[in-house]
N, C-alpha and C positions, 0 to 999 in steps of 0.2 A: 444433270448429276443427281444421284442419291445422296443425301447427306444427314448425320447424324447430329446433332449441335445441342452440348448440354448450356443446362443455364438457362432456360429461353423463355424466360415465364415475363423478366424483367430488365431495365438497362439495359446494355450492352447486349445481351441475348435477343432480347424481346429485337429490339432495330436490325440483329443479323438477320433470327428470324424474317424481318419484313421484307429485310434486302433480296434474301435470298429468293424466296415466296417469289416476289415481285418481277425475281430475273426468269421464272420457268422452273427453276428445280425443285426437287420432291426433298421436303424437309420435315425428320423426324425430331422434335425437341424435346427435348425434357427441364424438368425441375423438380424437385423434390415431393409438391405436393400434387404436383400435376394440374389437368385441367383441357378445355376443351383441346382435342386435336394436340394432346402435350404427356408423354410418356413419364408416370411417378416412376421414382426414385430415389430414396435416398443415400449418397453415396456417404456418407459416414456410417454405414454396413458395409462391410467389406463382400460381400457378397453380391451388393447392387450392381456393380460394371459390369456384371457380366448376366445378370437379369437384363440391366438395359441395351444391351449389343444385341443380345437376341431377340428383344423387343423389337426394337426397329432395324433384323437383319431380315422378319419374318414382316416387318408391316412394305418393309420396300421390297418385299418380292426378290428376297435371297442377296442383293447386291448392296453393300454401301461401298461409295466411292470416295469419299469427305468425314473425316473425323475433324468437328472443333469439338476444342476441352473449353469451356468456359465458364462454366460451374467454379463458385470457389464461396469461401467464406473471409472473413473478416473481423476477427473478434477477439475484442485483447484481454489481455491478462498482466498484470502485473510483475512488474520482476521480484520484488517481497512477497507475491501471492505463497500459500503453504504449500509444500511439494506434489501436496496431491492436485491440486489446484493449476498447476502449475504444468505439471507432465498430461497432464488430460485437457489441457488444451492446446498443449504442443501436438498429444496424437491425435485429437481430432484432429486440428488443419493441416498436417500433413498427411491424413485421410482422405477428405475430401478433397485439398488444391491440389494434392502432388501424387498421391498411392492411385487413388481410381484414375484419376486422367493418365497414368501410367497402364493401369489394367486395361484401360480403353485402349489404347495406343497397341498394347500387347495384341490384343484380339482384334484390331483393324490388321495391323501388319500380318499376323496368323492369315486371317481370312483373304489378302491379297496375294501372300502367296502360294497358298493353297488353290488360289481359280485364277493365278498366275496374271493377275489384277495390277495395274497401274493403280495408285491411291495418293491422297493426301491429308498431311496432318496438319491442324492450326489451333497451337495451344497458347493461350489468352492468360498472359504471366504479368508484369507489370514492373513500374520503371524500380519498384525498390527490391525486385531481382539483384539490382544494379546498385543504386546510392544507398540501399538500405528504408527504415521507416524509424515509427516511431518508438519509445523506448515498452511501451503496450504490445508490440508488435513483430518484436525480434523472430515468434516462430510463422508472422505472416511474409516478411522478408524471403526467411531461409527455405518457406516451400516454393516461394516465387523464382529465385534462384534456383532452384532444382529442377522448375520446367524447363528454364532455359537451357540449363546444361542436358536433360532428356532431350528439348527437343533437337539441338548442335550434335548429337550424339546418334538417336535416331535418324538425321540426315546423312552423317557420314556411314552410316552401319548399312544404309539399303537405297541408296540412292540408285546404282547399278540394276539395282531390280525396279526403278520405276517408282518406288514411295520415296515422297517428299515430305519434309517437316518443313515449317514455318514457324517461328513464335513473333504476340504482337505485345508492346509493353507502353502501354496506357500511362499515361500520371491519372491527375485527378478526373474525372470524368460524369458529365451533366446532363440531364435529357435538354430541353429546350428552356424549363423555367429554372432557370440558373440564377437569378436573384435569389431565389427560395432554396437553393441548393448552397449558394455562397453563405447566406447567412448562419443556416447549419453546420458550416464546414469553417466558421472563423471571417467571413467576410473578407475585407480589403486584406487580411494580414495573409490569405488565401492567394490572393492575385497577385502581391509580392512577389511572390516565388516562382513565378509564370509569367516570363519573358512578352508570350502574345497577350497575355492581358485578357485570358478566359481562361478556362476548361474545355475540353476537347469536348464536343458533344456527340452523343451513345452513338447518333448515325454516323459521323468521321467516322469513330471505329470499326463500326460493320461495314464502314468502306473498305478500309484496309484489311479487313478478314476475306470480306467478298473477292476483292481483290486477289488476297494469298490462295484460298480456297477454289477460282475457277481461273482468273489469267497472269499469275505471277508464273513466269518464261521457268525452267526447271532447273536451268544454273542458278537459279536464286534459292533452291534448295539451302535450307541450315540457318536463312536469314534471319535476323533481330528486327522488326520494324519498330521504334520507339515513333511516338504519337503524345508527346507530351506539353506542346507548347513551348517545347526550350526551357523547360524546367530542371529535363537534367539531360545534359548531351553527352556522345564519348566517343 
């Protein structure tokens, strides 16, 4: 498989990256400031989704067959912040989590049905889609929710033509040194909240992407895969 996968510098990218790598397929990544063998981009220009699609529609030799969106930011703002403050960090992250992973989405589905292309999408949204976050974070909730309902939307709009969507929704999420990760994120008061008693770690998730991305059956089209530890169920 051809596959495009933002994000991929770190986290969750950087393990999809490996997984995939690792299974045979030709994987083009991106992140922001780039790097070896890793397409720059920054998708808070509006104008980057579609630098970077033709970036790696020209490095895989005309075909992508896999869109992951997993690019995204994280970054709060206050509910007192001043107005300007306030709506400019609202439109950043609805830029980069929700606008380009849309743009992207736009130009894979273009492009498959244009060479009448079977494809798939796998957009990397998270569990407070769902239960919401925190009070810093009202506009990182509301874009994450917005993947979902794109991608539920996207599935039902062109499944008949062979694209599928998938979204995966993470709670908290650790590389392997997860002491060093809890104690930045609040320690024990962290693992309260987390039924299994960790953090999903970054390879779990690029399981469940790998997964969506090359053998999840096609009736599973539209699907939610939550990946949280039992932190939030529904």
């Amino acid at each position: 498989m051809n596959i495009l996968l933002t994000g991929a510098s770190r986290g969750i990218g950087a393990a999809t990256l490996k997984a995939l790598t690792e299974a045979g397929h030709r994987v083009v990544g991106h992140s922001s400031k780039g790097g070896d063998g890793i397409v720059a981009a920054d998708l808070g220009d509006p104008d980057a989704p579609r630098r970077l699609w033709e970036a790696a529609y020209d490095s895989l030799d005309g075909r992508i067959d896999v869109l992951v969106n997993n690019a995204g930011i994280f970054e709060a703002v206050a509910d007192n912040a001043s107005d300007e403050d306030w709506h400019a960090a609202w439109t950043r992250t609805m830029q980069v989590n929700l606008q380009a992973s849309a743009d992207l989405c736009r130009h894979a589905i273009a492009h498959w049905r244009s060479h009448d292309h079977k494809g798939r999408i796998v957009n990397v949204a998270s569990r407070a889609g769902y239960r919401g976050d925190s009070p810093m974070h009202w506009h990182y909730a509301a874009s994450k929710a917005g993947m979902i309902a794109m991608t539920k939307t996207i599935a039902r709009g062109y499944a008949a033509e062979g694209i599928y969507a998938f979204a995966v929704c993470p709670g908290f999420t650790a590389s392997e040194m997860v002491e060093e990760y809890l104690a930045s994120r609040g320690g024990p008061g962290l693992l309260a909240d987390i039924p299994l008693g960790r953090p999903a770690t970054t390879d779990e998730i690029a399981e469940v992407i790998r997964w969506l991305a090359i053998d999840a059956p096609a009736s599973a089209t539209g699907a939610v895969i939550d990946a949280n530890g039992a932190s939030y169920v529904r």
